[in-house]
Structures are given as C-alpha cells and as structure tokens.
C-alpha positions, 0 to 999 in steps of 0.5 A: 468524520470527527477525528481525534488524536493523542500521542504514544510514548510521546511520539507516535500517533493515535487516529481513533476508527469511528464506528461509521467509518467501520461500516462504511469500509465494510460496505465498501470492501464487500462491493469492490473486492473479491471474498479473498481480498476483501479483509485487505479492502477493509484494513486498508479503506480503515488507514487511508480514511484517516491518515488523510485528515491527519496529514492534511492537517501535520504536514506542509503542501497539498495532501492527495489520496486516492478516490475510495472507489475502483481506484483503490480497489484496483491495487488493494485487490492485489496488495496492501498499501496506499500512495498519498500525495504530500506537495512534491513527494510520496508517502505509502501507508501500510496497515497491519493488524499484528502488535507485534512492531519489531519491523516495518514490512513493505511488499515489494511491489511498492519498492520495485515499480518505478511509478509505484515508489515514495519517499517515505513508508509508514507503518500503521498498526490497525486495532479495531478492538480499541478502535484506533489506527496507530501511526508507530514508524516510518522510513524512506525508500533508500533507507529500505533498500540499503538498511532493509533485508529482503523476506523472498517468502512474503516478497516483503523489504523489511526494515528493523524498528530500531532503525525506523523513525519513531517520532512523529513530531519530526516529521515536518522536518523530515519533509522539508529535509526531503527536498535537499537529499535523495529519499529514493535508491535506484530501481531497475526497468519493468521488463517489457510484456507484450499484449499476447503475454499480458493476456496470457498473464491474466487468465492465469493469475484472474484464477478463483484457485489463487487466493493471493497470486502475488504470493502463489505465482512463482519467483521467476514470474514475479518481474512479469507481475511487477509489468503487468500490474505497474499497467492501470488498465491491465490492473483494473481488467485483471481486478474485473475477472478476478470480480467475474464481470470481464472473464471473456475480455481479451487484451488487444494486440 
C-alpha cells in the first residue's frame, strides 16, 4: 500500500485511503460481518489499515495491530475501535466519519474492561469524499476518566477538544513520557458470569431484532455485556450467531 502524508494546521496528521485499499475493506466488511454492522467493519478496516504504517514508522518500539481477519471482526461487530500495540504500551484508534471534532468520543467498553484499556486514545476522522484519514487528537485513559464526562445515551467517555493533544509532532515524547507516570486511572473488576448465564446472554443480544445491542440492551445489564465480550470465546461465538453459522451452539457448563 503506498501511503502519503501532509500535515494539518501543522499538527495533525493526513493518511491518504487508497482506492484498493477502499475495496479491499469492502470486500472485507461484506464477508466477516453482519448487514448491520457492516459500515462499522469498513470504517474501522479503513483506520487500522493505515494508521499502522504510519505508527511503524513515527514512533519508537515494535507496532502490532490486530490480523484483519475474524480477530478484528469479533470486537467490530460489536464496537468500534482498534488496539495497537506500540513496545510497552496501547494505543486505541477510534474512527469517525463526522467533521465535526469538538470532542473525542470512546465507547465505554475500551475504558472499562481491564484487558481492553490503552494508554492512549486517538481520534481519527475518516473522509472518504477526500480519500483521507485524518489523525486530529489524542488523549490518555486517565486523562478520560478524570477530565472526560460520561454520555449514558451512546455509553461513550467524551473528552473536550480543547483538552486533547493536537499535536502530533509531540507524540514520540509523549511516549517516552509514558514509561515515567501513569496513562492509566483505575477499573473495577468484571462481574463474574456463569456458563448458564453467558449462554442466556447470547441468545438474547445474538437477536437479528437488535441492531446495535450495545445500545438496545438495558443499563443495568451492561456490567453483564462488559463480562461477556471482554471473554475471546464467548465474543467470537456471540459474532458466529449473530452471522448465522452457530445459532444452535451452546455455551458448556
């Protein structure tokens, strides 16, 4: 993939979205994911696939994404966003295709899972009109969690632009800044489910009726959500019925 970059206001990152690569995602999102969850497939096979490059190349330490294969389709069936490995710390990219950047909007599930959380969180504004991925601002986890606000409508952490790191120049100091102070705040423990509940949860939110169910399924089970994807195989079995290919399969006690 050839990839080009210029900078914004001096600061923020432009990746230029190939056409290949436009189709390749396409092809991908019609294969691994659910009608509904489809345009959520394509966006985020769009961000990882050229963030990755990019990070390679601006930041220091191994960079690791995830296979664009059933590994990423099991958490973008569910929820946008995508870990990245960076040497010894996390970065989540999370795509959006709005111009408006007033704010940086992380699903709750990255911010509350223990095994889920990174350091840091970057906004990353997709135009496909202009074929470009635009890197505009980042924050870390602790700074969400204390300077953020909670949306209970979209279970999103929200984080002002005004308080996001716009700069992008800094970022290798910002990593290196990482290893010497916390990017993290503290997360409670999943609540524990077992096997018979798990199964129950599976029939109900694998329903073709919901079309997002991390917004449809009520508040008071969302800690139970939080349990049941942060488990790889209860994600994947739940992404299997929601594709049609396990609707009979059980979870064993």
């Amino acid at each position: 993939m050839e990839l080009e970059s210029e900078r914004y206001n001096s600061a923020q990152v432009g990746l230029t979205i190939s056409v290949s690569l436009q189709q390749q995602g396409y092809q991908h999102s019609q294969v691994h994911y659910p009608v509904t969850s489809q345009w959520q497939g394509y966006l985020n096979y769009l961000c990882l696939s050229v963030s990755l490059p990019w990070l390679s190349t601006s930041l220091h330490g191994s960079v690791q994404g995830w296979k664009l294969d059933r590994e990423a389709a099991s958490f973008w069936n569910l929820v946008e966003g995508s870990i990245v490995t960076v040497g010894e710390y996390r970065v989540c990219l999370l795509p959006h295709t709005s111009y408006d950047r007033s704010e940086l909007r992380v699903p709750r599930e990255w911010i509350e899972i223990p095994d889920w959380i990174a350091d840091y969180y970057l906004a990353v504004q997709i135009d496909l009109g202009a074929e470009l991925a635009i890197l505009w601002g980042y924050t870390s986890h602790h700074t969400l969690q204390h300077q953020g606000y909670y949306d209970d409508l979209d279970r999103m952490y929200c984080l002002d632009a005004d308080d996001l790191i716009q700069d992008f120049s800094i970022l290798q100091l910002t990593e290196q800044l990482s290893r010497q102070q916390s990017t993290r705040g503290r997360v409670n423990p999943l609540e524990y489910l077992t096997h018979s509940q798990a199964d129950r949860y599976l029939a109900d939110w694998s329903s073709p009726e919901l079309i997002c169910p991390r917004l449809e399924i009520r508040e008071a089970d969302f800690p139970r959500w939080l349990s049941l994807i942060s488990n790889d195989r209860w994600r994947n079995q739940l992404l299997d019925r929601r594709l049609g290919l396990a609707e009979s399969s059980v979870v064993p006690e």
